[in-house]
C-alpha positions as CSV (number, residue, x, y, z in Angstrom):
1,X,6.7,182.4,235.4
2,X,10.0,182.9,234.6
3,X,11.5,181.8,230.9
4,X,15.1,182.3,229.0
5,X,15.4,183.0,225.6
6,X,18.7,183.3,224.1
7,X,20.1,186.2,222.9
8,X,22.5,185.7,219.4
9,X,25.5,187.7,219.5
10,X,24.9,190.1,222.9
11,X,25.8,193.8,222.1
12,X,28.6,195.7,224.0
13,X,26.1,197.6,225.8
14,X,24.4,194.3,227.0
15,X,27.4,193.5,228.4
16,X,28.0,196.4,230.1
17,X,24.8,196.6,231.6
18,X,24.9,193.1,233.0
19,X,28.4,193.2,234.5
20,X,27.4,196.6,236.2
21,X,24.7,194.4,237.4
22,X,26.7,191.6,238.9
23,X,28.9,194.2,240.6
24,X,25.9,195.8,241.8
25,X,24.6,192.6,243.2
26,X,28.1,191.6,245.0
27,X,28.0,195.1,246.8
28,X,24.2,194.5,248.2
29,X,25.9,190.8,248.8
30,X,28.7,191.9,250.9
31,X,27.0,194.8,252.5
32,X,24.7,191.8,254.0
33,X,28.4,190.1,254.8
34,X,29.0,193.3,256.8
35,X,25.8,194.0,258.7
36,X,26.3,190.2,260.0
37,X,29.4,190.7,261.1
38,X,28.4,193.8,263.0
39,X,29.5,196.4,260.5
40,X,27.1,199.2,259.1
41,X,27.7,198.8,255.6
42,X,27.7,202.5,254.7
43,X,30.6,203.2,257.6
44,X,32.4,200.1,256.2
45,X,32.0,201.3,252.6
46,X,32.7,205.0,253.5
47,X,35.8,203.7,255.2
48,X,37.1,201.5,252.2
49,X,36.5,204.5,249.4
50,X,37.5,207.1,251.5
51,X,40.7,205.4,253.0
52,X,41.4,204.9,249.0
53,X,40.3,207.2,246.5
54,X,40.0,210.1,249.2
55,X,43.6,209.9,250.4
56,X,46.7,210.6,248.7
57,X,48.2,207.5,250.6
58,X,45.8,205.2,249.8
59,X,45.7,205.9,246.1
60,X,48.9,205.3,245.5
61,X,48.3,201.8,247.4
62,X,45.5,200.9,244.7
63,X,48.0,202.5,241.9
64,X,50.8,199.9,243.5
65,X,48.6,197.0,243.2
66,X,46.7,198.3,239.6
67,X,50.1,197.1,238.1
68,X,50.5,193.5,238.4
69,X,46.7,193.4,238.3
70,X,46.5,195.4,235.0
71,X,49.3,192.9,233.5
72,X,47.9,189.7,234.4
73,X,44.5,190.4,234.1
74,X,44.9,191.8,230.0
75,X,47.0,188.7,229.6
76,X,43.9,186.6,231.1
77,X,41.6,188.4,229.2
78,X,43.3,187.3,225.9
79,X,43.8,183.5,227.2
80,X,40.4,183.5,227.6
81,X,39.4,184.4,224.1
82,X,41.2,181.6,223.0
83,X,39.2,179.3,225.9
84,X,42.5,178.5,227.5
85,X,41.6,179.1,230.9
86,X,44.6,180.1,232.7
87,X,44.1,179.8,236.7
88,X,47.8,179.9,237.0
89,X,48.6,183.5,237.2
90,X,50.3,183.9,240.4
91,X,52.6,180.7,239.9
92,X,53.5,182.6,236.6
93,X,54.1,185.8,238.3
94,X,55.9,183.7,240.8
95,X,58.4,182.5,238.1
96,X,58.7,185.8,236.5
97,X,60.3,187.2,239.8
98,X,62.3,184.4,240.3
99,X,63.9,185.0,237.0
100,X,64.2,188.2,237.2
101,X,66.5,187.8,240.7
102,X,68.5,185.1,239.1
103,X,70.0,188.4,236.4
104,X,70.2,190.6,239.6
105,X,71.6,188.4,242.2
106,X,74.0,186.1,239.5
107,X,75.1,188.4,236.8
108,X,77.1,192.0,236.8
109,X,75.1,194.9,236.9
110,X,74.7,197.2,234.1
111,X,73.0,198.9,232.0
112,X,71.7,195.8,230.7
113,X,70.3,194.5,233.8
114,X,66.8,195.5,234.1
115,X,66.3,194.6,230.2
116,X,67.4,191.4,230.6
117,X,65.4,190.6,234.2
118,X,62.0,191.8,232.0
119,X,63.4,189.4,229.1
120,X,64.0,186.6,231.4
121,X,61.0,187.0,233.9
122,X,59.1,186.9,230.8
123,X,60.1,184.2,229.8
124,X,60.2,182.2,232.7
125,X,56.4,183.1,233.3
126,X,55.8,182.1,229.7
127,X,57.2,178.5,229.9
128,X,55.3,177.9,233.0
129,X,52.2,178.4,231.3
130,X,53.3,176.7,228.6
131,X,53.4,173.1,230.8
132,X,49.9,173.3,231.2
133,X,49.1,174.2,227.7
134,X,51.5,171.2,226.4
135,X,49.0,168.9,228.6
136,X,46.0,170.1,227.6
137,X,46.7,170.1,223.9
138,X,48.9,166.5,224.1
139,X,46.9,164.8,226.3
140,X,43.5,167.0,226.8
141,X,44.4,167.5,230.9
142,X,42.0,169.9,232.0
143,X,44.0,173.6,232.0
144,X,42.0,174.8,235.4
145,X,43.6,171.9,237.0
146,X,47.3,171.9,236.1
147,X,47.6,176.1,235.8
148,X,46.1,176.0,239.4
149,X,48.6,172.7,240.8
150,X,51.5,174.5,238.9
151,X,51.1,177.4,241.5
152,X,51.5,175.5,244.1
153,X,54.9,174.2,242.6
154,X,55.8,177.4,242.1
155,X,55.4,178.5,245.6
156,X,57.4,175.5,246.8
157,X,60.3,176.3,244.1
158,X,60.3,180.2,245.1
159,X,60.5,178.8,249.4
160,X,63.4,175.9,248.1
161,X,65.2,179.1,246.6
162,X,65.3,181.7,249.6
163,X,66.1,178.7,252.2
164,X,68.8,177.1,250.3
165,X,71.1,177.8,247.3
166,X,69.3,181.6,247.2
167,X,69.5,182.3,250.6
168,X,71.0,186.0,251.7
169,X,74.1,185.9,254.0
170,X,72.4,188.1,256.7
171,X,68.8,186.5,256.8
172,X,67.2,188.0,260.4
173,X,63.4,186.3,261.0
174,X,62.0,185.5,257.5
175,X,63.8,184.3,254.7
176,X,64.5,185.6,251.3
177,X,67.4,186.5,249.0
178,X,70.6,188.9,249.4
179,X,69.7,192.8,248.7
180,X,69.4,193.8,244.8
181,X,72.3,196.3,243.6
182,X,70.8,199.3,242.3
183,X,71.4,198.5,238.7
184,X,68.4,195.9,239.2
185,X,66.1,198.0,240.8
186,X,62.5,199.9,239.4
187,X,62.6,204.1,240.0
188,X,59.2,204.7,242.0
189,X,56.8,207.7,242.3
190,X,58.3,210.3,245.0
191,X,57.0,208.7,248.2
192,X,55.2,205.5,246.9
193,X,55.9,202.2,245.9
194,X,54.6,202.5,242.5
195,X,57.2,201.6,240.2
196,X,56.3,204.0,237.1
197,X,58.5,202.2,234.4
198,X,56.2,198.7,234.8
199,X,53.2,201.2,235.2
200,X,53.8,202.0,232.0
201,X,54.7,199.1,230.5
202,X,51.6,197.5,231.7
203,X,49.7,199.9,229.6
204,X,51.7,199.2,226.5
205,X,51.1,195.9,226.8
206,X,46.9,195.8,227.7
207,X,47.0,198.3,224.5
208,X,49.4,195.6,222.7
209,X,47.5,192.7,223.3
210,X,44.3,194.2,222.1
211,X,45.8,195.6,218.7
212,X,47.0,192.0,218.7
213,X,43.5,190.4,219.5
214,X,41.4,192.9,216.7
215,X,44.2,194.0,214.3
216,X,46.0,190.8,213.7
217,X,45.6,187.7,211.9
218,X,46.4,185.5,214.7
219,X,44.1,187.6,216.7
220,X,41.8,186.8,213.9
221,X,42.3,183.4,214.4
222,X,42.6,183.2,218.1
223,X,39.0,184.4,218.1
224,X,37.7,181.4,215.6
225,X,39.0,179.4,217.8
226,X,37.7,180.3,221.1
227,X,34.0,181.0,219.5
228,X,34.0,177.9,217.1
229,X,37.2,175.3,217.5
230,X,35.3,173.0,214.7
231,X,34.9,175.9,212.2
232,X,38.4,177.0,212.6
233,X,39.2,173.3,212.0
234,X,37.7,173.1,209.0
235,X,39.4,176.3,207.7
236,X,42.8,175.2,208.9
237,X,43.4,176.9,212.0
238,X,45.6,174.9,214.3
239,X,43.8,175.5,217.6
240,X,47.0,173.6,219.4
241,X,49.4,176.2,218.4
242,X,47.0,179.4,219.0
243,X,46.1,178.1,222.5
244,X,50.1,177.6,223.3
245,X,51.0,180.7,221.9
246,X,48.3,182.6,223.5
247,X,49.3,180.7,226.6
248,X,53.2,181.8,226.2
249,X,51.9,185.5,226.2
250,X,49.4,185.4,229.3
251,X,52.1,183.8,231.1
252,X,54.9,186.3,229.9
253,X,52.6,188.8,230.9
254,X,52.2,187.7,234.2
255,X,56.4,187.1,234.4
256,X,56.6,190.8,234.1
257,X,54.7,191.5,236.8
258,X,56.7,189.0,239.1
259,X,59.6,191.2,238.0
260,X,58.0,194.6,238.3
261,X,57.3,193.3,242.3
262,X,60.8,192.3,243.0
263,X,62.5,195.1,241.0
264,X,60.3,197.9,241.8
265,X,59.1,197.1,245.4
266,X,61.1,194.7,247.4
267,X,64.5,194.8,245.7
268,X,65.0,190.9,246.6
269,X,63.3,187.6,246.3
270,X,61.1,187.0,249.8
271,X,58.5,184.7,250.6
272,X,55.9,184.3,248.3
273,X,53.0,185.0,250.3
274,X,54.5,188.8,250.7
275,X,55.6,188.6,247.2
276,X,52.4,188.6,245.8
277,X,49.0,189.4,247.4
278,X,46.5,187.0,246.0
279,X,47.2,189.3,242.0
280,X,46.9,186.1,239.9
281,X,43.6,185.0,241.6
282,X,42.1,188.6,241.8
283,X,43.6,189.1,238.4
284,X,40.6,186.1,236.9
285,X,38.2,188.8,238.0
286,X,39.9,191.7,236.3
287,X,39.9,189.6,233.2
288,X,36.5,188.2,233.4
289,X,35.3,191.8,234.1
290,X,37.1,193.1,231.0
291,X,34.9,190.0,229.0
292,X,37.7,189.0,227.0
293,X,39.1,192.7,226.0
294,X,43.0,193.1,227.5
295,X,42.6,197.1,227.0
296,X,38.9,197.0,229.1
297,X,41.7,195.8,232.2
298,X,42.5,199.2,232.3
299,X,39.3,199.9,233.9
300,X,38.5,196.6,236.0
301,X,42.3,196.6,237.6
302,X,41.7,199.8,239.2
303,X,38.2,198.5,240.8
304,X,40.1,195.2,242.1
305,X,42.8,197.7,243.6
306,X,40.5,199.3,244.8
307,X,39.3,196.1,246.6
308,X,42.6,194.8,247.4
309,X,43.7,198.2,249.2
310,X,40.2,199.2,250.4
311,X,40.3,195.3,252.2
312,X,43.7,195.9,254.4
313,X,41.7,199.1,255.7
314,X,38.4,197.4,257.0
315,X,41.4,194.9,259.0
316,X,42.6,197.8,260.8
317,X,39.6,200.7,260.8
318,X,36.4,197.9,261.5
319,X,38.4,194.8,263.0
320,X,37.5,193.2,259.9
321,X,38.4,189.5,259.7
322,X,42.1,189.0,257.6
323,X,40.3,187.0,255.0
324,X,37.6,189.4,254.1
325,X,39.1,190.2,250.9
326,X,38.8,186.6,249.9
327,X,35.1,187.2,250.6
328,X,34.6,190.1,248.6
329,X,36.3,188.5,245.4
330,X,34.8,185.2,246.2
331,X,31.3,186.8,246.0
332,X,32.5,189.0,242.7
333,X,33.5,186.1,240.8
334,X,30.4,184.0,241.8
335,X,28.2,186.9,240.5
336,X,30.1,187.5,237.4
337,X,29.9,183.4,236.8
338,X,26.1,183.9,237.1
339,X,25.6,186.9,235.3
340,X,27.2,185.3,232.1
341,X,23.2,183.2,232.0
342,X,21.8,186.9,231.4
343,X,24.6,187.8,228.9
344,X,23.9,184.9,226.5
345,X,20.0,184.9,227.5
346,X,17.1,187.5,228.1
347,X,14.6,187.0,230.7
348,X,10.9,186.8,230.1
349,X,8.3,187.3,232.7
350,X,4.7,185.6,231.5
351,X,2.2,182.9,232.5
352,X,2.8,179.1,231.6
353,X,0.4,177.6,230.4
354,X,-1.0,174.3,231.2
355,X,-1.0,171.4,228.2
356,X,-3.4,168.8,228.0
């Protein structure tokens, strides 16, 4: 028979342990996803890693989408602390890039440019979180619900753009914006599209925010409040204002990755479905991976691009259905959701025994 007991304050190495675990258990999962489909799970494993991490070409695919990952997901991660769950990442990262193309396409370039589309994407990205956090504190509306609506909105807003008012003079087939000048665009890596200035700024920030989570007083008191909202109201914490302000960050965060995409990669605004490849959802798992520590998204971002990049190679290599990367973060998540019952709780193995 199988009993729980819980486990006070899990150690770092319990975490570990049981993440590695739920990642484990999502391999075997979609290995089993594979083999139905008619794949040899080795050869479509083999074919992901190699086509990634083996290959010059490939890596600098994951390194492209590491970036937006790595900035929403350490922006998650601190959201999460403070038990604001943010959903809303791609809407955010949405905003941020339409920001950032309203200082390329509207204002004169300059030196300033670039600056002030990071400021302004930002900024954007930070508001738009800050909507849902204003409802949940005002009014208690659940966060998951309005943070994942709002993206929806966003995607709407970004399509209204690049088929009316925004809408470049020589549009052929899709839709989107008029060309960037080269004041408002990214430098990239000889031969890639990995824009190296938000590479790095993504770093900054994952190191940033955790300096700010275990260095700082409101670090200090973003963590009362996501572990104990009634102690920290007894020692006068406001919960309200951490929650928006932590909000205001994870959605800034998120803005600069919207600009790093438009700036760095596309040099216009386009369709949203091209702008962004799912990085706001796949993002939750880089944060939830990371357990609530922005620097940890250093490592988890890579494994998601990893994912990501490994996913478009099983469409082409093994015929792959186009929604298989859905699959293989669907299952991630929904192991990493389970695995939190073996963080908090440790697993006995005895013999019940019958009460009369």
């Amino acid at each position: 028979m199988m009993r729980l007991s819980p486990v006070v304050n899990p150690g770092p190495l319990r975490l570990l342990l049981v993440t590695l675990a739920a990642v484990l258990v999502a391999a075997l999962i979609c290995a089993g996803v594979f083999a139905l489909y008619g794949v040899s799970p080795l050869e479509a494993y083999r074919s992901m890693l190699g086509s990634t991490l083996g290959d010059p070409v490939g890596l600098s695919e994951v390194a492209r989408r590491f970036i937006p990952l790595l900035l929403i997901g350490a922006g998650l991660a601190l959201a999460y602390r403070a038990q604001f769950v943010n959903i809303g990442g791609e809407g955010q990262l949405l905003l941020g890039a339409v920001g950032g193309s309203g200082i390329a396409l509207f204002l004169p370039p300059g030196p300033w440019t670039l600056p002030l589309m990071f400021l302004l994407g930002a900024l954007a990205g930070g508001l738009w979180a800050w909507i849902a956090v204003w409802l949940k504190v005002r009014y208690r509306v659940n966060e998951i619900v309005t943070t994942l609506m709002l993206n929806y909105v966003a995607v709407s807003l970004v399509l209204y753009l690049i088929n009316g008012p925004w809408k470049g003079r020589n549009v052929q087939g899709y839709v989107y914006s008029d060309l960037f000048p080269d004041a408002a665009t990214l430098p990239v890596l000889g031969g890639t599209q990995v824009h190296w200035p938000t590479l790095v700024l993504g770093v900054l920030v994952a190191a940033g925010l955790q300096f700010l989570l275990t260095r700082s007083v409101f670090g200090y008191r973003l963590r009362v409040v996501g572990e104990n909202p009634a102690a920290a109201g007894y020692a006068g914490i406001s919960a309200g204002r951490v929650m928006t302000l932590a909000a205001l960050i994870t959605g800034g965060a998120a803005g600069l990755a919207g600009v790093g995409e438009v700036a760095g990669i596309h040099h216009r605004l386009i369709e949203p479905g091209q702008l962004s490849l799912g990085y706001g959802f796949t993002a939750v798992i880089v944060a939830w991976l990371a357990r609530g520590n922005p620097l940890a998204a250093l490592l988890t971002a890579p494994l998601m691009g990893v994912i990501l990049a490994g996913g478009d190679v099983l469409k082409i290599d093994q015929n792959m259905p186009f929604r298989i990367v859905d699959v293989f973060s669907g299952v991630m998540l929904l192991c990493l959701i389970v695995s939190e019952l073996f963080v908090q709780n440790r697993v006995r193995l005895g013999t019940g025994r019958a009460h009369g």
